[in-house]
N, C-alpha and C positions, 0 to 999 in steps of 0.2 A: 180638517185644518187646511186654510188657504192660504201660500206664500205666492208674494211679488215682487217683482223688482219694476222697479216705476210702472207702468202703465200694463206688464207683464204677467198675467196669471199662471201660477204657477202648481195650480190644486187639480188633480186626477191628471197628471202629467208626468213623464219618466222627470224626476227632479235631479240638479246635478248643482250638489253644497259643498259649500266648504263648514266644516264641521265646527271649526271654532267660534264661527260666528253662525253658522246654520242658514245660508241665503242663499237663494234661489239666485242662481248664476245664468242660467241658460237652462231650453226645456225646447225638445222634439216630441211629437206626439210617435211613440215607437209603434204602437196600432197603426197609427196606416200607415209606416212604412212596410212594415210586416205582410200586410192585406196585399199593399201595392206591386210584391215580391222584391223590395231591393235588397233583400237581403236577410241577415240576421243579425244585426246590431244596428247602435245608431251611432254616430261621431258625434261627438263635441270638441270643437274649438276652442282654448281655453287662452285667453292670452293675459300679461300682467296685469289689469286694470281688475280681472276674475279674483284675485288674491289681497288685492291691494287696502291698505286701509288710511283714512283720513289723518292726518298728523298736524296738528292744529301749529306746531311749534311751525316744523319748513313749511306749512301752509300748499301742501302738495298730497297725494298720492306716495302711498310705498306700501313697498313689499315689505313682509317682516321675514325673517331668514326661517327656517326652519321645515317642519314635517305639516304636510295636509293632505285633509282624508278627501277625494272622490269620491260624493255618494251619487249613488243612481237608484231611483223609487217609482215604485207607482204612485206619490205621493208622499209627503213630508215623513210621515208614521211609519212608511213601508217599505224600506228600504231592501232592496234584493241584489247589489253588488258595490263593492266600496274600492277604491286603488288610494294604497298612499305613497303619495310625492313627496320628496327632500326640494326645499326651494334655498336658493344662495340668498336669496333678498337682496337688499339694499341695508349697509351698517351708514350712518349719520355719525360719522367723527367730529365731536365738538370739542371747539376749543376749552383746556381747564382751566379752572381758578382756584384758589381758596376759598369761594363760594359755591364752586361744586359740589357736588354730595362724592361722599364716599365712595359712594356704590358705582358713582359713574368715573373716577379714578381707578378702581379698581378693574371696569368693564373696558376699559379705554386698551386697544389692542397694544399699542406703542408704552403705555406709560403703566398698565398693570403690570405685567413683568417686570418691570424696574420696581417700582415701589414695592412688590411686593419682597422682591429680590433687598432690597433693603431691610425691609423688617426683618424678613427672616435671618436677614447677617445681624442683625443687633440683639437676637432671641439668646437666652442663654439654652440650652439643650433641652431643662427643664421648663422654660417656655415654650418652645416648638412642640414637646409631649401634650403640653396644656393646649398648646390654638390644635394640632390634631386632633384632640380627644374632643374637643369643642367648635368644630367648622362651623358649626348653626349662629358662633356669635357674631359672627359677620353681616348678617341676614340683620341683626339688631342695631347696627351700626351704619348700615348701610345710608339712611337717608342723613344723617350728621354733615354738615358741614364740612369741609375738606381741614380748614381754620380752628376749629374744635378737636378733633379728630389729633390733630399734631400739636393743642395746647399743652405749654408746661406740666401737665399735667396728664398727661395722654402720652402718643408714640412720636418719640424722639428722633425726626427728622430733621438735618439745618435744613437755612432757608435755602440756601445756595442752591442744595439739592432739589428743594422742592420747587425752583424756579425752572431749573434744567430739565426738570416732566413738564410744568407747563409751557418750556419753550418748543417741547419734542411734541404737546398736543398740538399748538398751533402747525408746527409742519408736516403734520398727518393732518391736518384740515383743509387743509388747503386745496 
């Protein structure tokens, strides 16, 4: 198996991936540093752009927050040592709407706690037993509308209320 990175061959090389996407990041040939005697290992440099992934919306580079694997290989298949890193990332606070999805009110640092903080006050005891027993149904609701989600028929927030989280998105966006 042969990886690249643009113009970069990356096949019979000590390889060094990020595992969620598996791309040839950077590559030293550790033979002859070895031969050359500098030593017993090799360094890599790894700076944000190594992590970073395309994001069509900001139309930039980012980092997504979380855990990645350093691999290091005599090639793609053959992996002989791994280090994993926690990255902070980069969070994209977006303004909300009622055309927001759920899931992204809910993930919103500023305005999930409150909203949730709400529902849970209007839960009778024997609802809060039912959404514990049931965390996964959130996962099913998650892409809904923000608008749907709070219709007459759904969860009972006024509007007032639901103005004053999307007043608090916009000043975390900022």
């Amino acid at each position: 198996m042969s990886l690249s990175k643009g113009n970069r061959p990356c096949s019979q090389l000590d390889e060094l991936g990020n595992e969620q996407v598996r791309d040839c990041v950077t590559f030293e040939d550790a033979h002859e540093v070895a031969t050359a005697g500098q030593g017993h290992g090799v360094t890599f440099d790894l700076d944000d752009r190594a992590f970073a992934y395309w994001d069509v919306v900001e139309g930039r580079w980012l980092v997504a927050p979380g855990s990645y694997a350093i691999q290091v290989g005599e090639n793609a298949s053959r992996i002989v040592a791994e280090e994993i890193v926690e990255l902070a990332g980069e969070v994209i606070l977006k303004e909300l709407s009622l055309g927001s999805s759920v899931g992204d009110w809910f993930a919103h640092p500023a305005v999930g706690p409150v909203l949730m903080g709400h529902i849970t006050a209007t839960m009778t005891p024997e609802q809060q037993a039912q959404a514990a027993e049931n965390a996964d149904m959130l996962r099913m609701i998650e892409s809904l509308p923000m608008h749907q989600f709070v219709s007459p028929l759904g969860v009972q927030i006024p509007a007032e209320r639901l103005e004053e989280m999307i007043e608090l998105s916009r000043q975390d966006s900022q």
